[in-house]
mmCIF file of the N, C-alpha and C atoms, coordinates in Angstrom:
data_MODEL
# 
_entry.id   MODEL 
# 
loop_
_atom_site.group_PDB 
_atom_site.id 
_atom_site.type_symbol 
_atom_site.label_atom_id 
_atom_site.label_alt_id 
_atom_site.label_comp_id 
_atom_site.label_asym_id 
_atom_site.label_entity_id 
_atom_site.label_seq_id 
_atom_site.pdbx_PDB_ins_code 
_atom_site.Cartn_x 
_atom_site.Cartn_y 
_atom_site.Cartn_z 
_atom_site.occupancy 
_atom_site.B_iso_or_equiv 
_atom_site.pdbx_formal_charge 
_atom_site.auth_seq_id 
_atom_site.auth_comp_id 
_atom_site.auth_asym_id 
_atom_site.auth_atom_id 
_atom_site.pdbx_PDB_model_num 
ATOM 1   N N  . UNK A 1 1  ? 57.977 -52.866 -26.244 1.00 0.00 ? 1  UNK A N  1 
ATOM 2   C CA . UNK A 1 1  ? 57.095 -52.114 -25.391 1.00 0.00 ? 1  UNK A CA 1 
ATOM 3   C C  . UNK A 1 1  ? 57.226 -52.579 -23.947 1.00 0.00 ? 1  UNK A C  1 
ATOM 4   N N  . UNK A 1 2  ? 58.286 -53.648 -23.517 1.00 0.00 ? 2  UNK A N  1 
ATOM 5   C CA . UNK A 1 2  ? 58.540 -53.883 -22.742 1.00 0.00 ? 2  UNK A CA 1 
ATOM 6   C C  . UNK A 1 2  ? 58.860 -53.413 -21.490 1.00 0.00 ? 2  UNK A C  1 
ATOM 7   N N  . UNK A 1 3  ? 59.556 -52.122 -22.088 1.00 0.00 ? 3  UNK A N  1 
ATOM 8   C CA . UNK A 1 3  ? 60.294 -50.652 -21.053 1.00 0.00 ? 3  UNK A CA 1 
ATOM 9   C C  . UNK A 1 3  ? 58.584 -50.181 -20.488 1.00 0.00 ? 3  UNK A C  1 
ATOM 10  N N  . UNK A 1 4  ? 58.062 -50.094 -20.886 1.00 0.00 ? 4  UNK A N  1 
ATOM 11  C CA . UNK A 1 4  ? 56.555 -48.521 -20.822 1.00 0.00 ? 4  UNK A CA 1 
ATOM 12  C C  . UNK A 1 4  ? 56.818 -48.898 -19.224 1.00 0.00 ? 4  UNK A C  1 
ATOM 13  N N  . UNK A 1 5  ? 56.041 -48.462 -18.762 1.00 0.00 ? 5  UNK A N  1 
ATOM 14  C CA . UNK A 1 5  ? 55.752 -48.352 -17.458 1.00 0.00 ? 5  UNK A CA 1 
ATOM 15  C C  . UNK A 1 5  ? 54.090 -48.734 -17.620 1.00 0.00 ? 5  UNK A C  1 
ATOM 16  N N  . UNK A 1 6  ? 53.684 -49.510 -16.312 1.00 0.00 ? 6  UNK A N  1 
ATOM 17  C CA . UNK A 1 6  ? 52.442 -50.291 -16.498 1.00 0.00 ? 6  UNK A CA 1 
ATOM 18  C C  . UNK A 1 6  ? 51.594 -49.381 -16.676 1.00 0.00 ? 6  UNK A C  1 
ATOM 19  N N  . UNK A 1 7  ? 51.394 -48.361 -16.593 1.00 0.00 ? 7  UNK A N  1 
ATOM 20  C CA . UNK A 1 7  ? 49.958 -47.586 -16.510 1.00 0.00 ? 7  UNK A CA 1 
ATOM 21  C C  . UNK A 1 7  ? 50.375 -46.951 -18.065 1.00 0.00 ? 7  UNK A C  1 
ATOM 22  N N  . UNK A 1 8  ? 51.564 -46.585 -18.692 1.00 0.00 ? 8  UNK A N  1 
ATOM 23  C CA . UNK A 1 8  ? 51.302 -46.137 -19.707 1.00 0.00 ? 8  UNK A CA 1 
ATOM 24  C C  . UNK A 1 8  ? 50.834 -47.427 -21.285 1.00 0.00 ? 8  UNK A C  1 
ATOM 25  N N  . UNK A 1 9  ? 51.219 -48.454 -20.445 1.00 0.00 ? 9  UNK A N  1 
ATOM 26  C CA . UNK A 1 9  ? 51.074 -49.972 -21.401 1.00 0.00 ? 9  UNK A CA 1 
ATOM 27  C C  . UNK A 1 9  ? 49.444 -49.999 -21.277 1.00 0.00 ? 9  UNK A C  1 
ATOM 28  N N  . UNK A 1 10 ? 48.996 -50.357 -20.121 1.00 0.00 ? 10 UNK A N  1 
ATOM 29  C CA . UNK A 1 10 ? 47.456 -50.016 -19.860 1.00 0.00 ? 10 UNK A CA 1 
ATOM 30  C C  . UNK A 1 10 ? 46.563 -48.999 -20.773 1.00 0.00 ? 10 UNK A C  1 
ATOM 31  N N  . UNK A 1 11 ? 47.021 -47.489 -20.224 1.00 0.00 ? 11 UNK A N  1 
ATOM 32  C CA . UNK A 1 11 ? 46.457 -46.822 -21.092 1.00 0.00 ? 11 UNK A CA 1 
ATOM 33  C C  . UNK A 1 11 ? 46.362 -46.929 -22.487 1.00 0.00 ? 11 UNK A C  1 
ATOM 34  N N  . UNK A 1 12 ? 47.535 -47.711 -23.601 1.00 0.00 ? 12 UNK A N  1 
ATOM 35  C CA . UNK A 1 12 ? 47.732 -47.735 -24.524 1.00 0.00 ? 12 UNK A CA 1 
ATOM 36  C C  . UNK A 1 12 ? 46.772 -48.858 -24.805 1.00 0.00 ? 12 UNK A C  1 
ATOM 37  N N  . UNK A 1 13 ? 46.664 -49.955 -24.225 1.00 0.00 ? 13 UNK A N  1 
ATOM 38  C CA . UNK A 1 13 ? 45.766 -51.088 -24.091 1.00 0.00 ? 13 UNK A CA 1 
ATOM 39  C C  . UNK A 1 13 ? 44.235 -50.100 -24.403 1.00 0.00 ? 13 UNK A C  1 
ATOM 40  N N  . UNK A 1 14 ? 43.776 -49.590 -23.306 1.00 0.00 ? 14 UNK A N  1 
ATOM 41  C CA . UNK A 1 14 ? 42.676 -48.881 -23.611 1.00 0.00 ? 14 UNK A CA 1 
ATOM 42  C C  . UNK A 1 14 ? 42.644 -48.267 -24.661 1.00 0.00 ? 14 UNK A C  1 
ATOM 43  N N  . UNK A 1 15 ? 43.274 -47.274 -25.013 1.00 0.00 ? 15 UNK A N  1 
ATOM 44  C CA . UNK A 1 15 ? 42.909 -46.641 -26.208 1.00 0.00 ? 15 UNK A CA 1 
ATOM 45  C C  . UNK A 1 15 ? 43.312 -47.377 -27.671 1.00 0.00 ? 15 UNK A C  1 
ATOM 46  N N  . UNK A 1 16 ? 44.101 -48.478 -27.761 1.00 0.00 ? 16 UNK A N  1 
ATOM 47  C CA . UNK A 1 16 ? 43.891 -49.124 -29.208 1.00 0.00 ? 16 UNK A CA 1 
ATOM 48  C C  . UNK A 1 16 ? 43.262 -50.337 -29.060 1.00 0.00 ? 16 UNK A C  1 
ATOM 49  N N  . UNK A 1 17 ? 43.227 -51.119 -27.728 1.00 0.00 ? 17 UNK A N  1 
ATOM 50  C CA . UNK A 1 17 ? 42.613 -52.126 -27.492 1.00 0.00 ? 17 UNK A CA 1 
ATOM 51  C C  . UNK A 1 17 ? 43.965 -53.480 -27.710 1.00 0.00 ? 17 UNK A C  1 
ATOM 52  N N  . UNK A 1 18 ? 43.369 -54.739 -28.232 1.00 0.00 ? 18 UNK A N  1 
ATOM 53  C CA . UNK A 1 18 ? 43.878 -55.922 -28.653 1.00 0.00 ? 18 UNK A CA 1 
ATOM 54  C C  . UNK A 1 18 ? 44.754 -55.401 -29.711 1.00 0.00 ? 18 UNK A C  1 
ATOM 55  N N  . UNK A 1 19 ? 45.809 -56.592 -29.549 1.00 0.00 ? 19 UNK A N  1 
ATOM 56  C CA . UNK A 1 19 ? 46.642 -56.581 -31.176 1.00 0.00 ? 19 UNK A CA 1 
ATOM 57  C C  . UNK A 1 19 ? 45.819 -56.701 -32.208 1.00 0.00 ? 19 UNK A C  1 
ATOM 58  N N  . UNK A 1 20 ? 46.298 -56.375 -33.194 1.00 0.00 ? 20 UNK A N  1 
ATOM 59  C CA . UNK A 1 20 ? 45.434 -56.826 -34.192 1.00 0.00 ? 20 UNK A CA 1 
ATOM 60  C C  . UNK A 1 20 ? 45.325 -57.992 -34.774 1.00 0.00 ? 20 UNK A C  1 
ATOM 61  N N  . UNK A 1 21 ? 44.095 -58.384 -35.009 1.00 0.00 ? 21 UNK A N  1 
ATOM 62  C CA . UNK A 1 21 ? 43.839 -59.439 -35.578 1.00 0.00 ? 21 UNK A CA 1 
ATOM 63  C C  . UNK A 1 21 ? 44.832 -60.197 -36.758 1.00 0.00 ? 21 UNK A C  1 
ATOM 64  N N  . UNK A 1 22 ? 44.990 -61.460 -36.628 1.00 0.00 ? 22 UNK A N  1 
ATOM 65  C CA . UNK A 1 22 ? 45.953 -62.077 -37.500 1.00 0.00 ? 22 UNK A CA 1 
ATOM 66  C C  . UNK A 1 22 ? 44.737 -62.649 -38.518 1.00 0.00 ? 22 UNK A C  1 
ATOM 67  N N  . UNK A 1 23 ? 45.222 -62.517 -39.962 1.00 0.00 ? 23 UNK A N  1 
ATOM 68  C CA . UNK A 1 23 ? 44.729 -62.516 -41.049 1.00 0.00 ? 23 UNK A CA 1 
ATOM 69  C C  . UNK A 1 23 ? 46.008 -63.333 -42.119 1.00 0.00 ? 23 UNK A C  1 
ATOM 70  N N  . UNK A 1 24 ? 45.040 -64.381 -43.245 1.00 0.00 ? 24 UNK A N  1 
ATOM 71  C CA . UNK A 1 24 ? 45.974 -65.269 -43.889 1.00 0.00 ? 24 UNK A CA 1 
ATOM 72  C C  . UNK A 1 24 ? 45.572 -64.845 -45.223 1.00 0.00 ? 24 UNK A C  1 
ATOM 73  N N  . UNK A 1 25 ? 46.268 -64.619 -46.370 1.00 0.00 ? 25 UNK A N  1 
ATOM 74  C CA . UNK A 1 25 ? 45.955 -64.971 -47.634 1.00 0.00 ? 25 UNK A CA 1 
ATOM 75  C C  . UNK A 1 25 ? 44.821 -66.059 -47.867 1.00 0.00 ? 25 UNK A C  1 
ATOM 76  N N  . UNK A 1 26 ? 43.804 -65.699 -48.337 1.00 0.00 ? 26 UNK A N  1 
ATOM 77  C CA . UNK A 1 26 ? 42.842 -66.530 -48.827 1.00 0.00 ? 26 UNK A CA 1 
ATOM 78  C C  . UNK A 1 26 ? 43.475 -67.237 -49.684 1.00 0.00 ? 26 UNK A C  1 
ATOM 79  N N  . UNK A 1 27 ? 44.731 -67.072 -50.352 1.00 0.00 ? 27 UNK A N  1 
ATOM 80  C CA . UNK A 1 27 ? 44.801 -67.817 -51.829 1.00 0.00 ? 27 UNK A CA 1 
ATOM 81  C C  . UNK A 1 27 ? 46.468 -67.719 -51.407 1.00 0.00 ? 27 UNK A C  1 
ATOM 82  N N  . UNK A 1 28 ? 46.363 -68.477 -50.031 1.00 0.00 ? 28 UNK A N  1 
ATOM 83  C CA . UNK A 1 28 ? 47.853 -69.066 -50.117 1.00 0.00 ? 28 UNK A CA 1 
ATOM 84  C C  . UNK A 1 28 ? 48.290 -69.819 -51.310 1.00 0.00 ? 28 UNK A C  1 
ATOM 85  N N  . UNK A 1 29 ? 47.722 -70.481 -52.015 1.00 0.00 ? 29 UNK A N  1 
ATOM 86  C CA . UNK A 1 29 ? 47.903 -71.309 -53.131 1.00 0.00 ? 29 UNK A CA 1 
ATOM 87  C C  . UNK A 1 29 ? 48.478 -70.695 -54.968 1.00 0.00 ? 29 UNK A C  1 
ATOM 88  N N  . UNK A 1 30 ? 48.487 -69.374 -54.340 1.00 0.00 ? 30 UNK A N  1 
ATOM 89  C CA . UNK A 1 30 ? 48.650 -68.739 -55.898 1.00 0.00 ? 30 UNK A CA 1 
ATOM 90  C C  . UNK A 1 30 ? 47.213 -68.984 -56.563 1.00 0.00 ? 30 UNK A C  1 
ATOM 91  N N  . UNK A 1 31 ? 46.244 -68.904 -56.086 1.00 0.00 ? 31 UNK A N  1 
ATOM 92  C CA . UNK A 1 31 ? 44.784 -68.915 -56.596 1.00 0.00 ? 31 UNK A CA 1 
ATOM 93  C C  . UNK A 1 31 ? 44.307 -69.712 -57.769 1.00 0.00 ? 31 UNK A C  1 
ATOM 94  N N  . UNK A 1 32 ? 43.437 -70.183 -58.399 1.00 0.00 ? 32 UNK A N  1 
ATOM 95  C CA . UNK A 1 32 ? 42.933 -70.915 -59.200 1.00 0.00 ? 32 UNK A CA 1 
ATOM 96  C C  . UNK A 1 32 ? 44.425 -71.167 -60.336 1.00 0.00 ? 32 UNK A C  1 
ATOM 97  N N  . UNK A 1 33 ? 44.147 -71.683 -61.297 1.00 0.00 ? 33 UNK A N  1 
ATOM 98  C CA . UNK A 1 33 ? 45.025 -72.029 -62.824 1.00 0.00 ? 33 UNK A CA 1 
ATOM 99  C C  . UNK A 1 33 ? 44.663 -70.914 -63.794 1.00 0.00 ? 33 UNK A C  1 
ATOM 100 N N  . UNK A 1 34 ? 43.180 -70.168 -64.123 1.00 0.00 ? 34 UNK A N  1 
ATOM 101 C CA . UNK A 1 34 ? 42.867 -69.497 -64.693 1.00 0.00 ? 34 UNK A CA 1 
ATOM 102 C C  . UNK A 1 34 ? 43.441 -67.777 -64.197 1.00 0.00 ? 34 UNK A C  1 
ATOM 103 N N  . UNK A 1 35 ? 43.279 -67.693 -62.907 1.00 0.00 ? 35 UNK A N  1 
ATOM 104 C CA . UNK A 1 35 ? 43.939 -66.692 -61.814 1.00 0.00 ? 35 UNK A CA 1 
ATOM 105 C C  . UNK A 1 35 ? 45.655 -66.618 -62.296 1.00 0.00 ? 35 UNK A C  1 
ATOM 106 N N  . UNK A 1 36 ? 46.579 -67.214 -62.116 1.00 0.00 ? 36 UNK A N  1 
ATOM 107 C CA . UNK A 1 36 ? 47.704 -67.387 -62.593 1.00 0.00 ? 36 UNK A CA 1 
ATOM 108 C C  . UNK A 1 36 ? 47.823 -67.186 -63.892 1.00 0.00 ? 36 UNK A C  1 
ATOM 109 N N  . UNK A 1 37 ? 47.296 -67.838 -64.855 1.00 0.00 ? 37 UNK A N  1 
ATOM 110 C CA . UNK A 1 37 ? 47.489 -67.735 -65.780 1.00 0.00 ? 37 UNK A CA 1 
ATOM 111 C C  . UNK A 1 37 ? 46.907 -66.177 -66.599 1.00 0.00 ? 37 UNK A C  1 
ATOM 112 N N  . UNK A 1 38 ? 45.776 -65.624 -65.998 1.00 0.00 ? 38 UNK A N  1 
ATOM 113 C CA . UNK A 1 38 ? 45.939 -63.905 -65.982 1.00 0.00 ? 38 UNK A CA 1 
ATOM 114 C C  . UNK A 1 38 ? 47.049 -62.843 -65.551 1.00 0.00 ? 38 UNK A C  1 
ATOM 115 N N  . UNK A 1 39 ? 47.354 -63.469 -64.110 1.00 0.00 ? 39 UNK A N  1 
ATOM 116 C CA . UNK A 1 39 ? 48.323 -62.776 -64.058 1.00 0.00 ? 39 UNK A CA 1 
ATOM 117 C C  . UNK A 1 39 ? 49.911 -62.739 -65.079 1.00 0.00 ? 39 UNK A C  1 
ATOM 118 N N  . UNK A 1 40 ? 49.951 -64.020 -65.396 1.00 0.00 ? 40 UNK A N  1 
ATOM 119 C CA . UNK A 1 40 ? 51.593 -64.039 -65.633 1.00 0.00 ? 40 UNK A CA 1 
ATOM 120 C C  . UNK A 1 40 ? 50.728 -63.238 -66.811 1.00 0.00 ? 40 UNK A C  1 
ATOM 121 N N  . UNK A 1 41 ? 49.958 -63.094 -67.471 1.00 0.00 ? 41 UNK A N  1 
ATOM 122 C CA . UNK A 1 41 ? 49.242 -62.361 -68.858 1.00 0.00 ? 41 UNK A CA 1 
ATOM 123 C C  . UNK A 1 41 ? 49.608 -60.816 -68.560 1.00 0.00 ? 41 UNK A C  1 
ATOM 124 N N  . UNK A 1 42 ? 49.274 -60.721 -67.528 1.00 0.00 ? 42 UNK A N  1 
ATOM 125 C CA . UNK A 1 42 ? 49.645 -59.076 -67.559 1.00 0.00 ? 42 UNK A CA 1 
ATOM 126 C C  . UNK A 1 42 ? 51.017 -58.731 -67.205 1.00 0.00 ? 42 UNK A C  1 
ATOM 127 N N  . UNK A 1 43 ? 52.043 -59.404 -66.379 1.00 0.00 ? 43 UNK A N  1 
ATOM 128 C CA . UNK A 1 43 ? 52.963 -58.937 -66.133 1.00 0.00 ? 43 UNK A CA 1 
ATOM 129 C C  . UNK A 1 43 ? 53.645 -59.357 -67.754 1.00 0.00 ? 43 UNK A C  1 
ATOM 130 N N  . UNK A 1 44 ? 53.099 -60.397 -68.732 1.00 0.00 ? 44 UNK A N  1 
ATOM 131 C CA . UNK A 1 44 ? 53.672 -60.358 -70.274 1.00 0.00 ? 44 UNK A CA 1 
ATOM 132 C C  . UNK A 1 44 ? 53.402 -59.233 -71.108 1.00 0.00 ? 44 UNK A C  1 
ATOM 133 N N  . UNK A 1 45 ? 52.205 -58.548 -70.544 1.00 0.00 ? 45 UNK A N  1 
ATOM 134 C CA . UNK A 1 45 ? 52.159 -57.270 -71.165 1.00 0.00 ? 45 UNK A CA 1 
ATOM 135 C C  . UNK A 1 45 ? 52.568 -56.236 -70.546 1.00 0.00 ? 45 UNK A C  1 
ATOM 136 N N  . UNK A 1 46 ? 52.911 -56.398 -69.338 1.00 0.00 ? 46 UNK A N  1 
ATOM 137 C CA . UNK A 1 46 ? 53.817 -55.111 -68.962 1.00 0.00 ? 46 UNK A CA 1 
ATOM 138 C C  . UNK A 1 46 ? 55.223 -55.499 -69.381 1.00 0.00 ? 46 UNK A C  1 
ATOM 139 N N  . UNK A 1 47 ? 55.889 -56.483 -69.285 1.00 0.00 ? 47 UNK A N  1 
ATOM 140 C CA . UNK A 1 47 ? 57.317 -56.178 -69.639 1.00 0.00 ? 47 UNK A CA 1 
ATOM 141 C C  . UNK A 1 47 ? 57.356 -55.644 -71.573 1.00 0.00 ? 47 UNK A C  1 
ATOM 142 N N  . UNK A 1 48 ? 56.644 -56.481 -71.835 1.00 0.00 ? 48 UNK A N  1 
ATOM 143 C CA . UNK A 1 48 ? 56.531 -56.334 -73.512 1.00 0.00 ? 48 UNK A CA 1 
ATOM 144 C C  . UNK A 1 48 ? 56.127 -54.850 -73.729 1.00 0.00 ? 48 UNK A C  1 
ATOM 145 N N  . UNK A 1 49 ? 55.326 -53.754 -72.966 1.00 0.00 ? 49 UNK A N  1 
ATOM 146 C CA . UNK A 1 49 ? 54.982 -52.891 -73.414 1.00 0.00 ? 49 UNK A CA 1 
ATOM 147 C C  . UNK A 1 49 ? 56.367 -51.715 -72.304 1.00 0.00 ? 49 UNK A C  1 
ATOM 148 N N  . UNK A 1 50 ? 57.270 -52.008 -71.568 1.00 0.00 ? 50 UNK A N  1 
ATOM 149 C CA . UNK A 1 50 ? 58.013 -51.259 -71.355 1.00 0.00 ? 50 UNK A CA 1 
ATOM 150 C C  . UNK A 1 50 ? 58.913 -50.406 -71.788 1.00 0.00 ? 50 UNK A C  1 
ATOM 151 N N  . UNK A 1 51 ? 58.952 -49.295 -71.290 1.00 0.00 ? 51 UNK A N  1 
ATOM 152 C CA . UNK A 1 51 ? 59.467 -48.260 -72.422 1.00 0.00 ? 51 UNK A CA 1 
ATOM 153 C C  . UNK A 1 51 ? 61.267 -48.800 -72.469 1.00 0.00 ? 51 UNK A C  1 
ATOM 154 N N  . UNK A 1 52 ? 61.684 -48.320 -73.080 1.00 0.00 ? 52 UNK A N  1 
ATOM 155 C CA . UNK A 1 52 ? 63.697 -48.178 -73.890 1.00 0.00 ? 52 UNK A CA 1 
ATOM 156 C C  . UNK A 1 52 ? 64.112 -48.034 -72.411 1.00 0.00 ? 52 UNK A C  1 
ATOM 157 N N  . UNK A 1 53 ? 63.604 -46.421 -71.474 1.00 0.00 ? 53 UNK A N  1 
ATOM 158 C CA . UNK A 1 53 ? 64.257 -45.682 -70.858 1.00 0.00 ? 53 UNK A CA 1 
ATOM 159 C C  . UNK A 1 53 ? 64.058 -46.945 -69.643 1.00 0.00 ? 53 UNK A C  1 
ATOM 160 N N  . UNK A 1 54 ? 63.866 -47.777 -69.593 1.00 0.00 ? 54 UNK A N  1 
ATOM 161 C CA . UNK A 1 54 ? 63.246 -48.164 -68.069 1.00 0.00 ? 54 UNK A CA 1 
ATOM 162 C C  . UNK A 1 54 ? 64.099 -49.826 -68.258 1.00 0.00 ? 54 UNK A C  1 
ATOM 163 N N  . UNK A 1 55 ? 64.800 -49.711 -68.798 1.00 0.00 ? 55 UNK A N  1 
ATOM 164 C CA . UNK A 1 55 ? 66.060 -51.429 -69.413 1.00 0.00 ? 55 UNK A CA 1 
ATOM 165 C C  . UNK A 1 55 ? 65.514 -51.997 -69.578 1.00 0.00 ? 55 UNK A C  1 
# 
């Protein structure tokens, strides 16, 4: 956005405002032991319940 020309960078400033806010995974960690251990549960029942047509 380097090219704009200042008044059209401005205006754009005005009408969306700030970048947007930077935001982190709450559960950088892969979340609790019980959390994990649900998940890998369902992706065991999705591969196990996948159809022939899908390899």
């Amino acid at each position: 956005m380097t090219d704009l020309p200042d008044s059209v960078r401005r205006r754009l400033a005005e009408v969306f405002g700030d970048d947007a806010p930077t935001t982190r995974d709450e559960r950088a960690d892969g979340g609790s032991a019980s959390e994990r251990e649900d998940a890998d549960d369902r992706e065991r029942h999705l591969r196990e319940d996948r159809p022939p047509h899908h390899g």
